[in-house]
ZAVEX-283848 format. One line per field, with one value per residue (C-alpha): y, z, x; residue in one letter. Coordinates in nm, 3 decimals, always signed. Each point is the difference from the previous one (the first is absolute). Layout:
<pts>
py = c(Y|...) $
pz = c(Z|...) $
px = c(X|...) $
voro = c(A|...) $
</pts>
This chain:
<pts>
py = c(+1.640|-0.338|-0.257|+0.061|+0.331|+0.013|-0.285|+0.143|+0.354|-0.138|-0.199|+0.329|+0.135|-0.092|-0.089|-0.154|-0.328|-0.337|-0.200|-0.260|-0.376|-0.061|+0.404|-0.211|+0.052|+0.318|+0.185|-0.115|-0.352|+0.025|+0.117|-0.235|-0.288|+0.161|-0.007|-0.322|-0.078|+0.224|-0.157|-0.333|+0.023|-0.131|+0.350|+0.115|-0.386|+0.057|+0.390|-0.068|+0.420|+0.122|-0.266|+0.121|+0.376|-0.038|-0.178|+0.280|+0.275|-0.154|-0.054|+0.293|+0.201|-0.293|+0.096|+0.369|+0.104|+0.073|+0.362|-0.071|-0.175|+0.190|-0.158|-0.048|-0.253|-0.165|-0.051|-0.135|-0.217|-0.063|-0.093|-0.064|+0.293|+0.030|+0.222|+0.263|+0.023|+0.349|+0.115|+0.320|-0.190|-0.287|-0.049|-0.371|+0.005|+0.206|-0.202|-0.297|+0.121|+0.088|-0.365|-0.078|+0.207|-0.193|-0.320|+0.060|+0.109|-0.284|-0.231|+0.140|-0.008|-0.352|-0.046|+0.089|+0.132|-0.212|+0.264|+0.252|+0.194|+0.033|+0.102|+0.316|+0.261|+0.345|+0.205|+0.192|-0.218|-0.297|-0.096|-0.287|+0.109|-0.197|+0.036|-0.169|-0.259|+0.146|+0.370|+0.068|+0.090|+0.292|+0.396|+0.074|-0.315|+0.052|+0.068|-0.227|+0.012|+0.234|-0.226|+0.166|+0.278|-0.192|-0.384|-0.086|+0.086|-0.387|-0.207|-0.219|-0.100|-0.060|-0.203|-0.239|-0.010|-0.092|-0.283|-0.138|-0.029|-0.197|-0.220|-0.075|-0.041|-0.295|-0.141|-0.039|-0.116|-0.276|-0.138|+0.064|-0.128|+0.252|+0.048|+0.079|+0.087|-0.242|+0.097|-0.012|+0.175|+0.179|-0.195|-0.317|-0.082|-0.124|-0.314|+0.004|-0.290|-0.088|-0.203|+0.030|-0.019|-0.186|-0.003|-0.243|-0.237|-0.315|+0.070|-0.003|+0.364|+0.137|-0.201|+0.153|+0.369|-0.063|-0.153|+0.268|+0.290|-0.172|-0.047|+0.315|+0.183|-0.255|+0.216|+0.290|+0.162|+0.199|-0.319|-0.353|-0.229|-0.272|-0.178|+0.020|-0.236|-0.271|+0.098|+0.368|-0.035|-0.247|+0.157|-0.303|-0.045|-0.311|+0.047|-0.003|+0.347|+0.045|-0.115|+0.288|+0.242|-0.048|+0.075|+0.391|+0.172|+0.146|+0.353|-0.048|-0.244|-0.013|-0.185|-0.012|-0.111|-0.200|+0.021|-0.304|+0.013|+0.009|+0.347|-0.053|+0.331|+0.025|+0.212|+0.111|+0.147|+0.069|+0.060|+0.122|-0.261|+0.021|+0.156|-0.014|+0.247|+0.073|+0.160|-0.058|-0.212|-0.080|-0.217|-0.099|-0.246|-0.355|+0.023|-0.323|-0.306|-0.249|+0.184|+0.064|-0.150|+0.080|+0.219|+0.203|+0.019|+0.147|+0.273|+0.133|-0.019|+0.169|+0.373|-0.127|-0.115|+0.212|+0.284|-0.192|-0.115|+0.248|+0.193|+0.330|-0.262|-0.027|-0.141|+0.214|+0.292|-0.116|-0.088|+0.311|+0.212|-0.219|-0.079|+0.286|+0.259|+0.132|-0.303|-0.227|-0.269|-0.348|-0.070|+0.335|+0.183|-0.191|+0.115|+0.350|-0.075|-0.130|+0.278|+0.280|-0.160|+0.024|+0.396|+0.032|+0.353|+0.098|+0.031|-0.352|-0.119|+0.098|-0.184|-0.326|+0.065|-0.033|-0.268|-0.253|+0.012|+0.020|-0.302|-0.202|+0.047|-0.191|-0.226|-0.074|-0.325|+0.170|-0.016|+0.260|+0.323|-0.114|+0.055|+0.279|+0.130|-0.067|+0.215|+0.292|-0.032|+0.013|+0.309|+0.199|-0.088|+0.106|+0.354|+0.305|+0.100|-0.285|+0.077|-0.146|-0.158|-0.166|-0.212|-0.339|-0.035|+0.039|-0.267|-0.220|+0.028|-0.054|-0.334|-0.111|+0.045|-0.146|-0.290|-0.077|+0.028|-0.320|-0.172|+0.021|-0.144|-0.045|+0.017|+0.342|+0.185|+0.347|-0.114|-0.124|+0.301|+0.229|-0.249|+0.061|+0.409|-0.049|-0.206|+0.267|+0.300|-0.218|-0.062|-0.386|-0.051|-0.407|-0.010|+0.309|-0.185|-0.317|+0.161|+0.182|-0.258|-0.205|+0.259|+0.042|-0.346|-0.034|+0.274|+0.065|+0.141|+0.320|+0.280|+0.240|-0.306|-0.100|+0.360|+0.041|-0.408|+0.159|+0.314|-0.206|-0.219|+0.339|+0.145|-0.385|+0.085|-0.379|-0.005|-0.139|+0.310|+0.127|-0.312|+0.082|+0.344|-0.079|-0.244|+0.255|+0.230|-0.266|-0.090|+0.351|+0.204|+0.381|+0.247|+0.195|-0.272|-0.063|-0.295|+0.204|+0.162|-0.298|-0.034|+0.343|-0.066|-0.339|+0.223|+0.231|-0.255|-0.208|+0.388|-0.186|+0.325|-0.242|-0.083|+0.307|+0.167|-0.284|+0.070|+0.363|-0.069|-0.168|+0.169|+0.252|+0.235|-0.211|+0.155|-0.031|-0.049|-0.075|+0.314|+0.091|-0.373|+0.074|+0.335|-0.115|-0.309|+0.194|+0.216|-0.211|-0.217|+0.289|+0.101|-0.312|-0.024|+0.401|+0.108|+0.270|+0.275|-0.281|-0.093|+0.353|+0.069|-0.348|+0.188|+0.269|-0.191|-0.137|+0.300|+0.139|-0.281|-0.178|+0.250|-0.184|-0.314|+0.227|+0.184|-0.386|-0.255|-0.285|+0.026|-0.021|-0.347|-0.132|+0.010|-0.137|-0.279|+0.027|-0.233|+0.221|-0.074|+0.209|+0.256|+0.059|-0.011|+0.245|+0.248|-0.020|+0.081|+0.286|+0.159|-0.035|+0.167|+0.283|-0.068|-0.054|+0.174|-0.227) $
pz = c(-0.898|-0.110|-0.180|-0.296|-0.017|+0.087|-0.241|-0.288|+0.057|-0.042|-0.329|-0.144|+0.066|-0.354|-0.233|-0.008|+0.112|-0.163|+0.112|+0.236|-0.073|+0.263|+0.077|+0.277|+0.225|+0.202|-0.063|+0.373|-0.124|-0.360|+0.216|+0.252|-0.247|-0.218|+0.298|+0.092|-0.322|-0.027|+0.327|-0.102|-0.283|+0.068|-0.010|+0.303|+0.152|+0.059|+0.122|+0.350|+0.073|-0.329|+0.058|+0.282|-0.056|-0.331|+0.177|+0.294|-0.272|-0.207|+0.359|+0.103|-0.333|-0.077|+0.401|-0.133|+0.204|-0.292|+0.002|+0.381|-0.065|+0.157|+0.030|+0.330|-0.040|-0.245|+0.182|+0.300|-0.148|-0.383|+0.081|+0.335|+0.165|+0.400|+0.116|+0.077|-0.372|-0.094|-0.314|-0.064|+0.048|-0.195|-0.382|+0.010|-0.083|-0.283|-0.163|+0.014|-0.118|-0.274|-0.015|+0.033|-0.340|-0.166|+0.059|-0.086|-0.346|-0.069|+0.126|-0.297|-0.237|-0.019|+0.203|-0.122|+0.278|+0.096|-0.104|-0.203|+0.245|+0.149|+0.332|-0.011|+0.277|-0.132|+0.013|+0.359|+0.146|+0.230|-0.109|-0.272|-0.315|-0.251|-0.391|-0.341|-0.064|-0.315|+0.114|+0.094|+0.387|-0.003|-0.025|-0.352|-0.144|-0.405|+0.062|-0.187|-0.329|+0.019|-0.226|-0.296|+0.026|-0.191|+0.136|-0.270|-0.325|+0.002|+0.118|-0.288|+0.089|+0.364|-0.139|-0.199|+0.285|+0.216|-0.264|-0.046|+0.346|+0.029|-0.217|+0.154|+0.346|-0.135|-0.148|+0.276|+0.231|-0.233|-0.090|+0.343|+0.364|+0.225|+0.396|+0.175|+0.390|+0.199|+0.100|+0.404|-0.099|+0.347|+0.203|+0.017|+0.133|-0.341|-0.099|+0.081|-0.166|+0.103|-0.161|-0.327|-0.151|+0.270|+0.277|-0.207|-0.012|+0.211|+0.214|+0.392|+0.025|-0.243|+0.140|+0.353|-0.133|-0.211|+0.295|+0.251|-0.181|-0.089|+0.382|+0.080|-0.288|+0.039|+0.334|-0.163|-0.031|-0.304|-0.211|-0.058|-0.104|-0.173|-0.190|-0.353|-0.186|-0.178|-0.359|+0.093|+0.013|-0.253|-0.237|-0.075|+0.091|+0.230|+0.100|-0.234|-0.166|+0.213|+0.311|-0.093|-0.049|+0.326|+0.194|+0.120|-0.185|+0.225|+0.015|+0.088|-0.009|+0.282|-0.193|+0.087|-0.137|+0.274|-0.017|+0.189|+0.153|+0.348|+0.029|-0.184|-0.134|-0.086|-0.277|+0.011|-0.251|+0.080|-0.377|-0.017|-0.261|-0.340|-0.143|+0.206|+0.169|+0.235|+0.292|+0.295|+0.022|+0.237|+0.152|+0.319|+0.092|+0.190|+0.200|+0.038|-0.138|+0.249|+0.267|-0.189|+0.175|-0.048|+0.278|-0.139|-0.316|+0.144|+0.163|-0.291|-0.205|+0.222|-0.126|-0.308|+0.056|+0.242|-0.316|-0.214|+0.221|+0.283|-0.043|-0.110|-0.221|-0.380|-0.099|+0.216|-0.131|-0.334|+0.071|+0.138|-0.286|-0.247|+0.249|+0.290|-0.150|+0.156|-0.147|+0.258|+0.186|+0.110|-0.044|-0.133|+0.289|+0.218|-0.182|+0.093|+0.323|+0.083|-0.174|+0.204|+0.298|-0.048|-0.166|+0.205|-0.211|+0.121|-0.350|-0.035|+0.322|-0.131|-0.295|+0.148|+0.240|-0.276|-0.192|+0.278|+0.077|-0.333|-0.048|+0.270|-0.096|-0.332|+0.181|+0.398|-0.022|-0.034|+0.332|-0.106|-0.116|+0.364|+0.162|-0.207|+0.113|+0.407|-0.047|-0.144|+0.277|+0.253|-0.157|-0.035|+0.383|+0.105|-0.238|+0.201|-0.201|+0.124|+0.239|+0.344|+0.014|-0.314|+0.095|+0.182|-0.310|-0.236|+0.220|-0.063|-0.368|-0.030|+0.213|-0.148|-0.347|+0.086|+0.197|-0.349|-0.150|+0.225|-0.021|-0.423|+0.018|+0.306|-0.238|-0.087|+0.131|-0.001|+0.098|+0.329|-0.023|+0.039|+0.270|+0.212|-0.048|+0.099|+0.274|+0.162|-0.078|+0.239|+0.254|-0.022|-0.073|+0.026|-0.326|-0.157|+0.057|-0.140|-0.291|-0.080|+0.056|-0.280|-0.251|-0.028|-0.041|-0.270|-0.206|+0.114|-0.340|+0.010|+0.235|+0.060|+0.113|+0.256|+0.113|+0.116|+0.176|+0.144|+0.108|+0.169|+0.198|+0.112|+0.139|+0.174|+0.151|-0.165|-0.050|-0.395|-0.130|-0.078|-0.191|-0.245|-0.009|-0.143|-0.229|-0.174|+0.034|-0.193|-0.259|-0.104|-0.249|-0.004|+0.120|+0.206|+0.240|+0.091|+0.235|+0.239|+0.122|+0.174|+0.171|+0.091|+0.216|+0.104|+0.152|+0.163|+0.164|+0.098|+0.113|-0.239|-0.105|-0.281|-0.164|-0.052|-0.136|-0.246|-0.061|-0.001|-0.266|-0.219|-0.004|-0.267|+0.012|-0.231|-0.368|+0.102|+0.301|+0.379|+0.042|+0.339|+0.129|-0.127|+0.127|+0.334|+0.021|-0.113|+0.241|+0.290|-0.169|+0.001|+0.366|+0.128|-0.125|+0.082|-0.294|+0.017|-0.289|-0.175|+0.219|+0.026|-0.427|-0.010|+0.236|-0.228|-0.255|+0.180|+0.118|-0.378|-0.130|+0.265|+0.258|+0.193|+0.047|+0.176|+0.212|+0.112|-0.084|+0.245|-0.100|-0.378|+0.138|+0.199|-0.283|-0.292|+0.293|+0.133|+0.296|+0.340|+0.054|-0.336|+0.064|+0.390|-0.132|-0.324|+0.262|+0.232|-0.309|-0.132|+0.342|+0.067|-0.275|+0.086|-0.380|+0.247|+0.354|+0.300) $
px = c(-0.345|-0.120|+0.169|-0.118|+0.073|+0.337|+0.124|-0.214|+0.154|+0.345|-0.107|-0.098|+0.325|+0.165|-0.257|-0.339|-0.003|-0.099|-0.253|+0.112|-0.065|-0.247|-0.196|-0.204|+0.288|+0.052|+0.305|+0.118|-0.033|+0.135|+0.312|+0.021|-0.074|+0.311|+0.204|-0.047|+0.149|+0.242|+0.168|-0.044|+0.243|+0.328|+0.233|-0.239|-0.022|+0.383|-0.079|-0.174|+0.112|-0.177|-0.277|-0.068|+0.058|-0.241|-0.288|+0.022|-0.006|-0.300|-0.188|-0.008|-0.101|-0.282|-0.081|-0.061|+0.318|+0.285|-0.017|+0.098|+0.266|+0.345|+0.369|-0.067|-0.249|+0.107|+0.333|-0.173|-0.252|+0.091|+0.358|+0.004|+0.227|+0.015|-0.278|+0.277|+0.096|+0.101|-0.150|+0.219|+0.308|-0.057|-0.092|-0.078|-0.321|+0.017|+0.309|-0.202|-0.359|+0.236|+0.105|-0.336|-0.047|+0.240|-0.124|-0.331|+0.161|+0.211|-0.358|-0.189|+0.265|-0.086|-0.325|-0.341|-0.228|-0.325|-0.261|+0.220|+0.080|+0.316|+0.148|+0.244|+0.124|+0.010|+0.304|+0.029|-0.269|-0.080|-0.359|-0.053|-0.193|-0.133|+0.092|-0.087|+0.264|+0.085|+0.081|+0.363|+0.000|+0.205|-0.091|+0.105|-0.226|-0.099|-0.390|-0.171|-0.149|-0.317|-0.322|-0.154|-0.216|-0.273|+0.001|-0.247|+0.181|+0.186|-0.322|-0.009|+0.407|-0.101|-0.272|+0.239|+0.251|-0.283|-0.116|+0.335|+0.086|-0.353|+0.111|+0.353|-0.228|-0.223|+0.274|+0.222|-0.287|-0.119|+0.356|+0.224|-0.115|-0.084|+0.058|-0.328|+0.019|-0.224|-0.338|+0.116|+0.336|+0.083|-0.232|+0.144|+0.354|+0.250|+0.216|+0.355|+0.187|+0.344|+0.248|+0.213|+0.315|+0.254|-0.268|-0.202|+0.292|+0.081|+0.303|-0.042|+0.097|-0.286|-0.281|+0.109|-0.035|-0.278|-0.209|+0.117|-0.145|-0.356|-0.002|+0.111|-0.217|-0.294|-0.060|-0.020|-0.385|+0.060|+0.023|-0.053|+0.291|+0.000|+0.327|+0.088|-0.164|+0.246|-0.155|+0.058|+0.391|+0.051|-0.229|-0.240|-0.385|-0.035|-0.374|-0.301|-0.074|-0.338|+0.188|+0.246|-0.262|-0.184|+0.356|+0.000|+0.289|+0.274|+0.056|+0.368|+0.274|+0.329|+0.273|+0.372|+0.357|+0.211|+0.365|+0.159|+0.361|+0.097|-0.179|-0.270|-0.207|-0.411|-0.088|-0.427|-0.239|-0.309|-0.213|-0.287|-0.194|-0.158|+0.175|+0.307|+0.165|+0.281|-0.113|+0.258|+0.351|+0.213|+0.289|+0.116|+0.288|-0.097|+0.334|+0.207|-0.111|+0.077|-0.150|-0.361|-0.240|-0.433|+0.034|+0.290|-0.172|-0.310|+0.244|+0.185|-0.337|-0.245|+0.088|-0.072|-0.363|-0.090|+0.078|-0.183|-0.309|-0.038|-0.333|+0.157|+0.246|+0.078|-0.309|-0.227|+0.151|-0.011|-0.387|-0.080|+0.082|-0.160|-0.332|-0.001|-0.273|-0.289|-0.204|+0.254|-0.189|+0.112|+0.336|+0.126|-0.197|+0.277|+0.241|-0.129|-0.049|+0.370|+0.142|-0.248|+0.158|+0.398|-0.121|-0.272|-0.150|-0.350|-0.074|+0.016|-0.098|-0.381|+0.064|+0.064|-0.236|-0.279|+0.142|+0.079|-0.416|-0.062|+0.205|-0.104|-0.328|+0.068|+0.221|-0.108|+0.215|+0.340|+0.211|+0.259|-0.264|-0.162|+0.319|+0.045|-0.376|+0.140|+0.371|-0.204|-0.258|+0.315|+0.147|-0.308|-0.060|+0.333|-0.025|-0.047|-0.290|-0.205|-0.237|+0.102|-0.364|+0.026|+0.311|-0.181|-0.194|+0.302|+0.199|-0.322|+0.015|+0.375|-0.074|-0.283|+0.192|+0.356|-0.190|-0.220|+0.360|+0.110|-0.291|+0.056|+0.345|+0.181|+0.353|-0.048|+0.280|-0.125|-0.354|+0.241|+0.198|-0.386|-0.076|+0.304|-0.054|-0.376|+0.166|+0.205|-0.257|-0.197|+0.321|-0.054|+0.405|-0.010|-0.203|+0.163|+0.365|-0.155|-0.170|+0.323|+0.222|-0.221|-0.015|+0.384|+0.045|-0.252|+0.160|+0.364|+0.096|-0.230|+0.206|-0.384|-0.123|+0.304|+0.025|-0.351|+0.016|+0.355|-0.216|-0.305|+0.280|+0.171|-0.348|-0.055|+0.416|+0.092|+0.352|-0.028|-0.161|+0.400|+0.067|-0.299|+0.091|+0.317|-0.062|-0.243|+0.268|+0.257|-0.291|-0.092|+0.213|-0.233|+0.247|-0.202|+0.095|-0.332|+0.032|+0.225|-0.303|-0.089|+0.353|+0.016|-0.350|+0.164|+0.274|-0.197|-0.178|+0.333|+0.177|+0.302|+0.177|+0.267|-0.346|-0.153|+0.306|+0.040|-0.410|+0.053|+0.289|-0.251|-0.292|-0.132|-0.275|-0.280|-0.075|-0.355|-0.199|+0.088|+0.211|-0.186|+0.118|+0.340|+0.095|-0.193|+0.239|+0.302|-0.004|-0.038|+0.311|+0.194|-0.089|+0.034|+0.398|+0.084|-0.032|-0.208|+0.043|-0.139|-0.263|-0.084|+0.041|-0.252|-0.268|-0.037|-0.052|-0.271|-0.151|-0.001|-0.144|-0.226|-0.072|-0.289|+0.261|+0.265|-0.252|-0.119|+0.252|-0.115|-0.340|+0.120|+0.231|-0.240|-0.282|+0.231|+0.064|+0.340|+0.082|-0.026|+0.382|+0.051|-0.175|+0.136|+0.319|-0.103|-0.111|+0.281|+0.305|-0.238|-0.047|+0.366|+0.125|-0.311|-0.199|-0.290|-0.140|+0.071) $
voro = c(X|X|X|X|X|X|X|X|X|X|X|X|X|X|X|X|X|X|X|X|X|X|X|X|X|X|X|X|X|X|X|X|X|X|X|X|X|X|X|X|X|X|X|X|X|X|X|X|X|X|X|X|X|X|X|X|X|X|X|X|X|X|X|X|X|X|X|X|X|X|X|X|X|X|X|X|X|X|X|X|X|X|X|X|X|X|X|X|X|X|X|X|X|X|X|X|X|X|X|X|X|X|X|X|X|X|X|X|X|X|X|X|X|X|X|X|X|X|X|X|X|X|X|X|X|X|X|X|X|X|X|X|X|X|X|X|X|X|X|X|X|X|X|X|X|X|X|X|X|X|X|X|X|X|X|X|X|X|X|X|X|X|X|X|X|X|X|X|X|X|X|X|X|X|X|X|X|X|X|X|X|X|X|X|X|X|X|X|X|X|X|X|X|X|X|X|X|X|X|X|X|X|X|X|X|X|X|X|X|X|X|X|X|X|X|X|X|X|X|X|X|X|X|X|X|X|X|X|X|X|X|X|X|X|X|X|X|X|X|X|X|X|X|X|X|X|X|X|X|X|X|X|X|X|X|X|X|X|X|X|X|X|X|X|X|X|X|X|X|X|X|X|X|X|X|X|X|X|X|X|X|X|X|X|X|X|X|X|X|X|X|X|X|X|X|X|X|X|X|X|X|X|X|X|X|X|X|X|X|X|X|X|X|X|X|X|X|X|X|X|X|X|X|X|X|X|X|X|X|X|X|X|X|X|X|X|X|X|X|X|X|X|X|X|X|X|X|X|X|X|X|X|X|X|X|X|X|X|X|X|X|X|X|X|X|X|X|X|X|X|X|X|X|X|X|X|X|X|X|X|X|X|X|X|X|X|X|X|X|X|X|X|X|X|X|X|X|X|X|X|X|X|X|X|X|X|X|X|X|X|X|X|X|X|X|X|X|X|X|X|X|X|X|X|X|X|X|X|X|X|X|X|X|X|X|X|X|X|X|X|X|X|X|X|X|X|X|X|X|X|X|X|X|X|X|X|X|X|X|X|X|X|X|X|X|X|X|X|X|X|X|X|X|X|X|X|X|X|X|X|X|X|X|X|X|X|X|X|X|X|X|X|X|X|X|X|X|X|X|X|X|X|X|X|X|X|X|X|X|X|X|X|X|X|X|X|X|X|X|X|X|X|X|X|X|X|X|X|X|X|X|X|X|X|X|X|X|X|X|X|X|X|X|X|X|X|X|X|X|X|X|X|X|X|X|X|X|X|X|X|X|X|X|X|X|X|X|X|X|X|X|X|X|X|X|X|X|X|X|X|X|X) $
</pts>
């Protein structure tokens, strides 16, 4: 069954339903678009469980998979159970799918959906279905009002409604200012402004803060920053009107309230501009006063702009939903492509594919959609449906593009980060270290980034590649624990049993994506320290869901380009605890 389908048949459930706001969209889309709403608001912000359980659920029935969906699996991979999670003896998931339920209620009780359409989980189901936003959820919904048998008999009122809202149209365009989205909305990168309130002040303390996190945000590539302007806090115009005209209107403003004492405490909002509007807050204590130093500072506010600056960040989310449509190119086809790669969906994958050439043919000149252009190269290279033959060729391409990426500007830091992959795709490990070891410093805020520069140093066996592992790991906040991934291989590699239990502790199967990697990795983590119902409850998984990757898992390690030390190792746990033939 096809996307389409399946959402459309649960719209139909209840009533007919109500056009959505934008009918462009597939219903796939109109739900993932919702969702990425719906967990943006602050009740789910402080929910990582149902965040994560609701984004699993809405995956797979956008995927076409809901009518699939069994308490087993959405145990194991919506909520993160052991593989050896008992389904019979254990009503977890179903209490909180019913939670689930309930939060979704108390959401629209006060939230209107994006396109009308909201999301709801029918009674005695798992799959997500879409409804109107005015139509109670539950089974014993008032139908609505059927429409006159003859549509025609008022015309002449529909007429005068029609004129009279006219009327009230011209009126309120000719006397109130309107807010008109750019011509390059989506395509180019937006203004964040930071300053305000006590970060715009003069004592020694603010000015510290305030130029830590345009430093640390001023990295970022998913915006440019530039301070508050003097007239924008104080409300006065200091610069000629045309002067004022000419500057390029921010899309968002960072400002903060700093409460002094010998703890000291940051308060941030992040607005979205004109009009204004909350969008994310936060607070974090400084420590002690005497002992604040810059480099202090930069430790206790890291989390904080790595959340608001990393590529699947804040704003980038924030971006995406208003600019990440099938029209995407430029910057909002980056968005895409960062967030195909911590999903990594095949549906997507395609997607990108065709809007990072479509993009770079508008825009040869832009060093991050040609390293963009040299990771997809890589990965379709290293995919098991590539022809063998076609490889070389692919490995030229993703040069030739991550080298046109360094030539562009040197200071990119995931141009550096393609270069270092291309690097050790082509075993030259001195460049791949140096490449790596460049990126992470250029962007040490963004945890994807310092994962994959921790990854190239653990293929190239130098001894920093746990140091950037771990910072991601301290920087990110999804609770699939992501990150741990990385460790996990880090620990295979070393044969350090302490870190792969405190990996193997971490982890979570992913809501999307990577779930061959996963199991793979799992079970050799769970070989390696003895435990093997789980190793052996991880295999299955693996053989259900990605048979050609048990039946060959070196090839599938060596291809995705695991460091031979991993994959000896890899080979050695899953023999020993017989998941493989000697």
């Amino acid at each position: 069954m096809n996307d389409a389908r399946e959402v459309t048949a649960d719209r139909d459930e209840g009533a007919a339903a109500g056009r959505p706001a934008n009918p462009a969209l597939s219903d796939a889309e109109l739900m993932r678009q919702e969702l990425d709403t719906v967990i943006a608001s602050p009740d789910f912000a402080r929910a990582p469980i149902m965040k994560r359980l609701l984004s699993f659920l809405v995956g797979e029935t956008a995927s076409g998979r809901g009518d699939q969906l069994k308490a087993y699996s959405v145990a194991v991979d919506g909520l993160g159970r052991a593989p050896d999670y008992d389904a019979r003896a254990d009503s977890y998931p179903r209490v909180q799918v019913g939670r689930l339920r309930r939060m979704l209620d108390n959401h629209y009780r006060t939230n209107q959906p994006v396109n009308g359409l909201r999301l709801t989980i029918p009674s005695g189901r798992y799959r997500v279905a879409l409804r109107p936003a005015e139509e109670p959820a539950g089974p014993d919904a008032a139908a609505p009002p059927a429409l006159p048998q003859r549509p025609f008999q008022f015309g002449w009122h529909i007429a005068l409604l029609l004129l009279l809202v006219g009327l009230a149209a011209a009126l309120t365009l000719h006397f109130l200012p309107m807010r008109t989205t750019p011509p390059n909305a989506g395509r180019e990168r937006p203004i964040l402004e930071i300053g305000g309130t006590t970060m715009a002040q003069d004592s020694p303390l603010g000015k510290l803060v305030r130029v830590t996190l345009i430093n640390g945000l001023g990295r970022s590539d998913m915006f440019d920053v530039r301070p508050l302007r003097r007239s924008a806090v104080n409300g006065a115009t200091t610069a000629p009107a045309a002067a004022v005209a000419t500057i390029p209107q921010a899309r968002y403003r960072l400002g903060g309230d700093l409460i002094g004492g010998e703890h000291p405490r940051l308060f941030l909002r992040l607005l979205r501009v004109a009009p204004d509007r909350l969008i994310w807050s936060g607070d974090i204590s400084l420590g002690d006063a005497g002992q604040l130093d810059g480099e202090a500072l930069e430790q206790r506010l890291a989390p904080m702009i790595a959340t608001i600056g990393r590529v699947n960040g804040l704003i980038a989310t924030h971006e995406l939903q208003e600019n990440g449509g099938i029209e995407a190119a430029g910057y909002s086809c980056l968005l895409l492509y960062h967030r195909y790669r911590k999903e990594r969906t095949t549906e997507e994958l395609r997607h990108v594919q065709a809007c990072v050439e479509k993009s770079l043919k508008r825009d040869p000149d832009n060093a991050q959609l040609q390293a963009a252009a040299a990771q997809l190269a890589i990965e379709k290279m290293v995919s098991s449906d590539t022809d063998p033959r076609d490889r070389s060729a692919l490995l030229l391409t993703a040069r030739r593009h991550a080298q046109i990426a360094g030539s562009i500007d040197p200071l990119d830091a995931w141009g550096n980060a393609a270069r270092a992959r291309v690097a050790v795709a082509r075993n030259a490990c001195a460049q791949a270290v140096g490449f790596a070891i460049r990126a992470s410093e250029l962007q040490p805020y963004d945890p994807a980034l310092l994962a994959d520069a921790g990854v190239y140093l653990l293929d190239c066996d130098d001894p920093r590649a746990e140091s950037l592992i771990r910072r991601a790991i301290t920087l990110d906040d999804d609770p699939e624990g992501r990150f741990y991934g990385p460790l996990l291989l880090l620990a295979i590699a070393r044969d350090d049993q302490v870190m792969a239990r405190e990996a193997l502790a971490h982890m979570a199967p992913p809501v999307l994506g990577r779930h061959a990697l996963f199991f793979l990795t799992s079970a050799v983590g769970y070989a390696m320290v003895g435990d093997i119902p789980r190793a052996r409850a991880a295999w299955a998984q693996l053989e259900e869901g990605s048979g050609p990757v048990a039946r060959d898992p070196r090839g599938f390690l060596e291809r995705i380009g695991y460091a031979a030390k991993v994959r000896e190792r890899a080979m050695i746990h899953l023999r020993n605890a017989r998941l493989i033939a000697n």
